[in-house]
VEXMAR-920187 format. One record per atom (N, C-alpha, C): z, y, x; residue number from 1; residue in one letter; atom name. Coordinates in nm, 3 decimals. Layout:
        Z        Y        X  lokol  mivex  miba
        Z        Y        X    NUM      A    CA
...
//
This chain:
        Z        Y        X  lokol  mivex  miba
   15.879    9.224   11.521      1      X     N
   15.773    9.130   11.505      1      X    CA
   15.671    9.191   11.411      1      X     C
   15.555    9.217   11.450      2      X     N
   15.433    9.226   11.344      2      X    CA
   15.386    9.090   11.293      2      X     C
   15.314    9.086   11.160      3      X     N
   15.285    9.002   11.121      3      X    CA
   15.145    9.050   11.058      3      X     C
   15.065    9.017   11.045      4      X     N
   14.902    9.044   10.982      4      X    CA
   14.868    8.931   10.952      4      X     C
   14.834    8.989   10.817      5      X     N
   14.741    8.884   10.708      5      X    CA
   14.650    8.915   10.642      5      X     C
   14.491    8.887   10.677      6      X     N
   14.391    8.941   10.596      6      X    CA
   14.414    8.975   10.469      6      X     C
   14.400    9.075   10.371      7      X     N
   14.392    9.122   10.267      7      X    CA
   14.218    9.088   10.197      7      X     C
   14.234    8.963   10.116      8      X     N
   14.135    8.880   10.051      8      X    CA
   14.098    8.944    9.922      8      X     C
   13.934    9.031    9.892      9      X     N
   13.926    9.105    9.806      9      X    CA
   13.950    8.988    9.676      9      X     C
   13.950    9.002    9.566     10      X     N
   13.970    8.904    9.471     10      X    CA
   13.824    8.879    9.402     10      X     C
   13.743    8.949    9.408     11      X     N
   13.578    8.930    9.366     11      X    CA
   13.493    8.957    9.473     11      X     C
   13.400    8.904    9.487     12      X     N
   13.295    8.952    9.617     12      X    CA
   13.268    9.075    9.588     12      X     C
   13.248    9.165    9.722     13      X     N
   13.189    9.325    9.681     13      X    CA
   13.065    9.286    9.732     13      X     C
   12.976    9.199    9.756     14      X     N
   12.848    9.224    9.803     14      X    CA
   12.784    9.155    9.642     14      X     C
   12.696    9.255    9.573     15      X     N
   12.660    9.241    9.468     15      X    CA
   12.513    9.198    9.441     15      X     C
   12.485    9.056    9.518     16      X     N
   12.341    9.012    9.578     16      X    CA
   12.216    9.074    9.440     16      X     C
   12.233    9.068    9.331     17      X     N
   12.170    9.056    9.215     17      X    CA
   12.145    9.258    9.256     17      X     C
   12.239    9.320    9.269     18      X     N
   12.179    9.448    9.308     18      X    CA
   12.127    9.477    9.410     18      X     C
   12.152    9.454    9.485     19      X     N
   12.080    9.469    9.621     19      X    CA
   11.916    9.433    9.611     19      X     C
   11.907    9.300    9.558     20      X     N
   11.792    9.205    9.558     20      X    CA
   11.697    9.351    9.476     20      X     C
   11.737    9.391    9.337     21      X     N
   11.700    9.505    9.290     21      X    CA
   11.667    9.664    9.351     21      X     C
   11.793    9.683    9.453     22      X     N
   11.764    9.810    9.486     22      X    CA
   11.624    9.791    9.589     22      X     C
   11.618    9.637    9.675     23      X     N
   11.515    9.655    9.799     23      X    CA
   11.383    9.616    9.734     23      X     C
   11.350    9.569    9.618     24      X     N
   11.213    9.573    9.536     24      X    CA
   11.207    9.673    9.456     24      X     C
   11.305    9.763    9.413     25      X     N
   11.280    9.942    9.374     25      X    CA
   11.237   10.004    9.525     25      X     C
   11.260    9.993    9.612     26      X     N
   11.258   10.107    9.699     26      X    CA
   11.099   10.048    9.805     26      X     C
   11.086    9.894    9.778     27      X     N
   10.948    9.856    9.841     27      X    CA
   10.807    9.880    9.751     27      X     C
   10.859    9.917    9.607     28      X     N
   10.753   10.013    9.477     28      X    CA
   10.704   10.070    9.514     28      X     C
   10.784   10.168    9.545     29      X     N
   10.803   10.298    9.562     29      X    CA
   10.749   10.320    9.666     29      X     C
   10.765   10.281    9.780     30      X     N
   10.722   10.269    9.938     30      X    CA
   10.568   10.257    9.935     30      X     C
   10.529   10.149    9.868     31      X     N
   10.396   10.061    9.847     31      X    CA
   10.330   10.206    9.753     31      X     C
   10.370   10.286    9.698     32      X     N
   10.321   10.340    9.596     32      X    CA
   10.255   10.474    9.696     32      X     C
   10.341   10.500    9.762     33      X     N
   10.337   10.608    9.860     33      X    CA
   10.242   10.608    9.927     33      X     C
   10.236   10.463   10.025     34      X     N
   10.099   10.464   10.108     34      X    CA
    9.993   10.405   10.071     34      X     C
    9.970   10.370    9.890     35      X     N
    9.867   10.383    9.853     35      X    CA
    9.809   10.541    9.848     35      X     C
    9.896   10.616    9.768     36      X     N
    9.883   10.787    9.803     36      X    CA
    9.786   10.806    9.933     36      X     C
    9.880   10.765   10.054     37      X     N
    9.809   10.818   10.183     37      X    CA
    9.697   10.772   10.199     37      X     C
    9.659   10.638   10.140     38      X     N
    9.579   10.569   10.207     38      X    CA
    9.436   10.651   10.106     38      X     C
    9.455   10.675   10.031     39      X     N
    9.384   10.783    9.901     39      X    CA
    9.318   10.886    9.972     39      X     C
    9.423   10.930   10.024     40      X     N
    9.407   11.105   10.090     40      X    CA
    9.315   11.117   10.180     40      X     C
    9.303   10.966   10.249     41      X     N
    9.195   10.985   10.410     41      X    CA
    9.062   10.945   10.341     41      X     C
    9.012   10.926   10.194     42      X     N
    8.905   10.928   10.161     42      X    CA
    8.868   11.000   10.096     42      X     C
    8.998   11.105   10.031     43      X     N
    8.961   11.205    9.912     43      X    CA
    8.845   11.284    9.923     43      X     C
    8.755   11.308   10.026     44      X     N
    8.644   11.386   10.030     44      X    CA
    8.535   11.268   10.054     44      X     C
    8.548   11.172   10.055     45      X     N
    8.426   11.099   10.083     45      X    CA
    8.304   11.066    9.974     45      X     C
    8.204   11.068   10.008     46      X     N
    8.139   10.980    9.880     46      X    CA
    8.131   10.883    9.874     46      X     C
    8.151   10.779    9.797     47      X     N
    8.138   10.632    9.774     47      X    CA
    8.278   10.593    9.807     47      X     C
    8.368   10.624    9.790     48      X     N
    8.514   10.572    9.786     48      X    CA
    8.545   10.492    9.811     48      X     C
    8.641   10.374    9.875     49      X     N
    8.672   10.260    9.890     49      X    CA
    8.804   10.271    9.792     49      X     C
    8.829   10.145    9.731     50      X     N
    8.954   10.102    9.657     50      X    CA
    9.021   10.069    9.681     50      X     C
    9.117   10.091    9.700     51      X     N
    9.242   10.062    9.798     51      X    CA
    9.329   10.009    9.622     51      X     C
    9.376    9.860    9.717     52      X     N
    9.483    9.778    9.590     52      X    CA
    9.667    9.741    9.631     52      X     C
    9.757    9.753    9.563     53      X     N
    9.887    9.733    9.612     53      X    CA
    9.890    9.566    9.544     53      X     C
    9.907    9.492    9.645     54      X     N
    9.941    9.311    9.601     54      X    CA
   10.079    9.306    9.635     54      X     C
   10.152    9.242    9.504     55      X     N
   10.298    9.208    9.551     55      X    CA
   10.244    9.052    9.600     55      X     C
   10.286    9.009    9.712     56      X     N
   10.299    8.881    9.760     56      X    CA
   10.422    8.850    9.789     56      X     C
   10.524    8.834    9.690     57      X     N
   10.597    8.769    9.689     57      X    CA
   10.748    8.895    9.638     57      X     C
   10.840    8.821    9.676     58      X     N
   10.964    8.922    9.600     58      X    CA
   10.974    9.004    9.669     58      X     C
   11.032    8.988    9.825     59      X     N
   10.995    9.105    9.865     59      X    CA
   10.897    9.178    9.988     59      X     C
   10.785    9.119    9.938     60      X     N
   10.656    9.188    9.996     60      X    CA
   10.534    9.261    9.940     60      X     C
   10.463    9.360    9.988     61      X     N
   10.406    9.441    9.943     61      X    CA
   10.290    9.435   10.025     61      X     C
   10.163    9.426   10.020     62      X     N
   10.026    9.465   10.104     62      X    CA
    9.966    9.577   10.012     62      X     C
    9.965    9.647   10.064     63      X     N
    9.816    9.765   10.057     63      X    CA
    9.701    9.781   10.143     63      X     C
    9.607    9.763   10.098     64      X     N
    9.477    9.787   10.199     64      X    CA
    9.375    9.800   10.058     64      X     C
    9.243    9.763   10.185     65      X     N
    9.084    9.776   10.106     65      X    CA
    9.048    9.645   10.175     65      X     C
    8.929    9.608   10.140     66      X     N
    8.840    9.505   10.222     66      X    CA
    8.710    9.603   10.238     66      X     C
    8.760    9.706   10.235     67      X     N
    8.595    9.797   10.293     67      X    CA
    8.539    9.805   10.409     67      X     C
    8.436    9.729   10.427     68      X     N
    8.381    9.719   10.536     68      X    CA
    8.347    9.880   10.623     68      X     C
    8.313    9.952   10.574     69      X     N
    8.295   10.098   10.630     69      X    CA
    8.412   10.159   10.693     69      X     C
    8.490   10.138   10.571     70      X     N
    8.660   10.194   10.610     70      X    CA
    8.730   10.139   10.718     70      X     C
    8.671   10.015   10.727     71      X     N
    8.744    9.951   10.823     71      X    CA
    8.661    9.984   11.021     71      X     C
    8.573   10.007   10.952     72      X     N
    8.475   10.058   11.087     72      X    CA
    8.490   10.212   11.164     72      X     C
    8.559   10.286   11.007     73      X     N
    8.628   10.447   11.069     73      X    CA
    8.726   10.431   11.101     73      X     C
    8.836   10.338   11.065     74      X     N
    8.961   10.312   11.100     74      X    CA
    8.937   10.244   11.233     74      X     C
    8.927   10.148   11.233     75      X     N
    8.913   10.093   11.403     75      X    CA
    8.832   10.153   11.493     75      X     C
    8.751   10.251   11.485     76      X     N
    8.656   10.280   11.546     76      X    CA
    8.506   10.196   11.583     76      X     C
    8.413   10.238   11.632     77      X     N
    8.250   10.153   11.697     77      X    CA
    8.262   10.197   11.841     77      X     C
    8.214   10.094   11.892     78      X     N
    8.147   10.111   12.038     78      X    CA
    8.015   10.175   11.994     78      X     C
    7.988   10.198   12.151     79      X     N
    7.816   10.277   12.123     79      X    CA
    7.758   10.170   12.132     79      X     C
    7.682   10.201   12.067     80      X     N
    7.510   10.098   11.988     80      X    CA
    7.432   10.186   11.952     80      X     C
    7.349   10.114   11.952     81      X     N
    7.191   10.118   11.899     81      X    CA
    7.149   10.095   11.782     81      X     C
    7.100   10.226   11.723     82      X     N
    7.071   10.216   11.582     82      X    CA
    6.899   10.229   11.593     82      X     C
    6.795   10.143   11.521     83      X     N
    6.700   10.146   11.522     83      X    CA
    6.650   10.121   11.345     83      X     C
    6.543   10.205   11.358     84      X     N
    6.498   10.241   11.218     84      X    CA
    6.404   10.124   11.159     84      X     C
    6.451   10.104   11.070     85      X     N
    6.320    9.932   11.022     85      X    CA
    6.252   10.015   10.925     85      X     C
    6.117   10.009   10.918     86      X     N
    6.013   10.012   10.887     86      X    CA
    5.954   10.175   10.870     86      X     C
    6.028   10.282   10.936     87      X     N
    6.039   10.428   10.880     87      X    CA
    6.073   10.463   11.009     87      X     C
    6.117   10.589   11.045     88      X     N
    6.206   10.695   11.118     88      X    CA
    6.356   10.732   11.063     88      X     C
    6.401   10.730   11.133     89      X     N
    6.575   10.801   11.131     89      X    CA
    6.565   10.916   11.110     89      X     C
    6.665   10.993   11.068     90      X     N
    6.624   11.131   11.018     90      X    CA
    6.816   11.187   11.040     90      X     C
    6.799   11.226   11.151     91      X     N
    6.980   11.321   11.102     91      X    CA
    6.966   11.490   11.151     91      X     C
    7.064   11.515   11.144     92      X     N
    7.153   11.690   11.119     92      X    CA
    7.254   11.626   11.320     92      X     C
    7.202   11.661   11.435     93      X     N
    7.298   11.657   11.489     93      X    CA
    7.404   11.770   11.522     93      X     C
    7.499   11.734   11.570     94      X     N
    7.632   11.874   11.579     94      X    CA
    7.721   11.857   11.430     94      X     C
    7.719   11.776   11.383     95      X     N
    7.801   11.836   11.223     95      X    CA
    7.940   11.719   11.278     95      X     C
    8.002   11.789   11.193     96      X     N
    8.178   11.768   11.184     96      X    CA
    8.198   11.641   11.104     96      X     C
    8.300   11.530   11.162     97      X     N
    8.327   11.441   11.081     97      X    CA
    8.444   11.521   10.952     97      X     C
    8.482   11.375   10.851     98      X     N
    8.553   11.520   10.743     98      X    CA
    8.699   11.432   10.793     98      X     C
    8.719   11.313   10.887     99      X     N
    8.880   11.272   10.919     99      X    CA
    8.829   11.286   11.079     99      X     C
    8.999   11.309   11.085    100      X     N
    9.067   11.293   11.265    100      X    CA
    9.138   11.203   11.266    100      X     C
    9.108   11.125   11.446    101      X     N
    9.229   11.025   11.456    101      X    CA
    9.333   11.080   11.388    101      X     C
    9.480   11.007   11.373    102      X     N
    9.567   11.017   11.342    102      X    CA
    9.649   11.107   11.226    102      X     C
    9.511   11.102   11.155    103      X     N
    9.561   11.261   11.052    103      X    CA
    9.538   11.173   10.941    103      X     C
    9.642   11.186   10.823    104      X     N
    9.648   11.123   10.677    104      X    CA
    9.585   11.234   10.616    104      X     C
    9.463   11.228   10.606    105      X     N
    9.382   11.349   10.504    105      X    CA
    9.227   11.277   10.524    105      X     C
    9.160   11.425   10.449    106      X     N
    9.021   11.420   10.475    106      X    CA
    8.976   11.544   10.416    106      X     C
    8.899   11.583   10.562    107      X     N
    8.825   11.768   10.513    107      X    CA
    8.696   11.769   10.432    107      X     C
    8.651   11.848   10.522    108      X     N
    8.513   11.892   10.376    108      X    CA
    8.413   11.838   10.514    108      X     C
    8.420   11.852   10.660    109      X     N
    8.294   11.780   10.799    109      X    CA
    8.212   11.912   10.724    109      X     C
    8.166   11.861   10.806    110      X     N
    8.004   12.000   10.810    110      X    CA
    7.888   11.911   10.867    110      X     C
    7.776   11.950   10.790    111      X     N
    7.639   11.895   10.878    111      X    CA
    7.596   12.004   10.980    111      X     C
    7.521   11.905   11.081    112      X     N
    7.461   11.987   11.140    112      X    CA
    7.333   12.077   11.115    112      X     C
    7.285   12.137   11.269    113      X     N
    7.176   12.206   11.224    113      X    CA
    6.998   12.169   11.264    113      X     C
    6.944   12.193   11.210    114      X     N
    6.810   12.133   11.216    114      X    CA
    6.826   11.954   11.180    114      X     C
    6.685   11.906   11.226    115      X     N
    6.655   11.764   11.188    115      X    CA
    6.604   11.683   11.288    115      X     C
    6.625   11.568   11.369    116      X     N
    6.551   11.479   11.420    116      X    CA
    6.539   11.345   11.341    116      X     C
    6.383   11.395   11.395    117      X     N
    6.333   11.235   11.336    117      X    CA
    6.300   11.125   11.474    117      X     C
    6.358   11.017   11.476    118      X     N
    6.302   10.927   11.553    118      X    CA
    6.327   10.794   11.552    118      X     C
    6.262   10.691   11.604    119      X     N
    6.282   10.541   11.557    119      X    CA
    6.378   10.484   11.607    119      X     C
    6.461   10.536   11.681    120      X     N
    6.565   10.478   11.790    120      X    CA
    6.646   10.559   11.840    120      X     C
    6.797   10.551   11.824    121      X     N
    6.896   10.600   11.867    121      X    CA
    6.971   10.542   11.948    121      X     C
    7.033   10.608   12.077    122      X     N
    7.169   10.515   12.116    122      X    CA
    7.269   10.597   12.055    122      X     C
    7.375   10.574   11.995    123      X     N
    7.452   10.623   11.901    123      X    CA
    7.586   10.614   11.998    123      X     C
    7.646   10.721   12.004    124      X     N
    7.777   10.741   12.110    124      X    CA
    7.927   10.651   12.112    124      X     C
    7.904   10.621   11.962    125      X     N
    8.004   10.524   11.933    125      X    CA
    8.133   10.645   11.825    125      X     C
    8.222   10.584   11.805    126      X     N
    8.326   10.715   11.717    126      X    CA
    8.443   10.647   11.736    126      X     C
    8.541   10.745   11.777    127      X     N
    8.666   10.713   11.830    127      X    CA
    8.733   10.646   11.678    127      X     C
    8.866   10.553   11.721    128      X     N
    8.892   10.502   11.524    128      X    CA
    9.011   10.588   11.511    128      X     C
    9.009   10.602   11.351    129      X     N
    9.076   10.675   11.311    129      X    CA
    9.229   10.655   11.319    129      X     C
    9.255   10.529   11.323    130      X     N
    9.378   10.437   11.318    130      X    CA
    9.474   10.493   11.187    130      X     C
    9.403   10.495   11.093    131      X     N
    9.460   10.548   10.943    131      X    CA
    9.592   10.401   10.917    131      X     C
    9.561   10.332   10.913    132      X     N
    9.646   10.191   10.934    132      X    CA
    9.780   10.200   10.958    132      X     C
    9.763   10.231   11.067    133      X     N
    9.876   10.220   11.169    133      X    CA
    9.943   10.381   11.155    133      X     C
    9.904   10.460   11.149    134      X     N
    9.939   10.616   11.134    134      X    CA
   10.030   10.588   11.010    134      X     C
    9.958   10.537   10.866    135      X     N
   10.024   10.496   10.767    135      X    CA
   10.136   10.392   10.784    135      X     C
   10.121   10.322   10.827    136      X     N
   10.233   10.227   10.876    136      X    CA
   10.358   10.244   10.950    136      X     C
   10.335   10.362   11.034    137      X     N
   10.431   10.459   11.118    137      X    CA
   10.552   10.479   10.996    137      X     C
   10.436   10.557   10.923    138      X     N
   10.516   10.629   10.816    138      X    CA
   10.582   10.546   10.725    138      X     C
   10.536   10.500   10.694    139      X     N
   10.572   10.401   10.580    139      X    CA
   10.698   10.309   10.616    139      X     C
   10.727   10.270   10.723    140      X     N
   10.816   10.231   10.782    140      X    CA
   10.961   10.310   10.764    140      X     C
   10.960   10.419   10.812    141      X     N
   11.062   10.529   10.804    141      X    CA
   11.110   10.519   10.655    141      X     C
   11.007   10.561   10.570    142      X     N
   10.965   10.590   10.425    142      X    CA
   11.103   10.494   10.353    142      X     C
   11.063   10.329   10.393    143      X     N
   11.117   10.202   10.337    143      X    CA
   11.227   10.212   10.379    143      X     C
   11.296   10.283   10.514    144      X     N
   11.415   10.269   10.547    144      X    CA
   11.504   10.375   10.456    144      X     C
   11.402   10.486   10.433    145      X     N
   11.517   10.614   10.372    145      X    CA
   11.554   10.562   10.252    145      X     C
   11.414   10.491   10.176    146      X     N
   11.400   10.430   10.017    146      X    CA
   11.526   10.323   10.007    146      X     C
   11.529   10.218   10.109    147      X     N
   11.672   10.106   10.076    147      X    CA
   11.785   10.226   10.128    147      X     C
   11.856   10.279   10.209    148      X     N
   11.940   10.363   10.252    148      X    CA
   12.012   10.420   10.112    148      X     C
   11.875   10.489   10.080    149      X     N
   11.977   10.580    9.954    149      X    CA
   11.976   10.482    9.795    149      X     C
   11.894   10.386    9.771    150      X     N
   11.897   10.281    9.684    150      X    CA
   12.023   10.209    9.709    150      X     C
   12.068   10.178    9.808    151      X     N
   12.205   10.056    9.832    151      X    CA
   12.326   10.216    9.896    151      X     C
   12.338   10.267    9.832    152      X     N
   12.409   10.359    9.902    152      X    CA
   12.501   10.430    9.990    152      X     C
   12.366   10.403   10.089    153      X     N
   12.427   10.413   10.238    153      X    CA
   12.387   10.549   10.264    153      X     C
   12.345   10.651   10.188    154      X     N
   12.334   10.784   10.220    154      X    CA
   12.386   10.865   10.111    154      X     C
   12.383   10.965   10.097    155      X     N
   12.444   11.071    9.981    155      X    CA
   12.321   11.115    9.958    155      X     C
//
């Protein structure tokens, strides 16, 4: 005859008070990171946008900007029409943007060569960068390795 009888630990091993700790250390940390990235895709720009980390709540984290510009390279423009109020337009065409879709950085772009002046452009539109979501990719992974080795489920 076998007989089996659960073996009842005598204290709980799930140690909620650490846990609760290790997954708001490792969402810091996380949040801290893709402020970093989110840094990097403007590091060459002029006029900077500010990118802020909000804890909303225990365990949530937002990072972004409310930059209207940033948010127009990140999502991309349709083509439009840019028209000059009260003057002429004046650009460098052929020059290099300084980000690529999907790339967490920012280069040095290049202007172009020579100058047009004129009162009216149709403007081609610019593919979006999807810095967002590229970051978010990452950041995802990031949060999983960060709780993993915080609650120690990895070596």
């Amino acid at each position: 005859m076998i007989r089996l009888r659960p073996i009842k630990p005598t204290k709980n091993p799930f140690d909620e008070r650490a846990y609760r700790h290790a997954i708001k250390a490792a969402l810091d940390d996380t949040a801290q990171l893709v402020l970093a990235d989110f840094e990097r895709t403007t590091a060459t720009w002029n006029g900077k946008p500010s990118f802020d980390v909000t804890d909303n709540g225990e365990f949530e984290r937002v990072i972004g900007t409310d930059d209207e510009n940033y948010a127009r390279v990140d999502a991309g423009t349709r083509p439009h029409v840019i028209v000059a109020h009260g003057g002429v337009l004046a650009f460098a065409p052929g020059g290099s943007a300084k980000t690529r879709p999907r790339v967490i950085g920012s280069g040095s772009g290049g202007r172009g060569s020579g100058v047009v002046f004129t009162k009216r452009v149709n403007h081609p539109g610019t593919e979006g960068r999807q810095f967002a979501e590229t970051i978010g990719e990452k950041a995802e992974a990031e949060l999983a390795a960060q709780m993993a080795l915080r609650l120690g489920l990895v070596g």
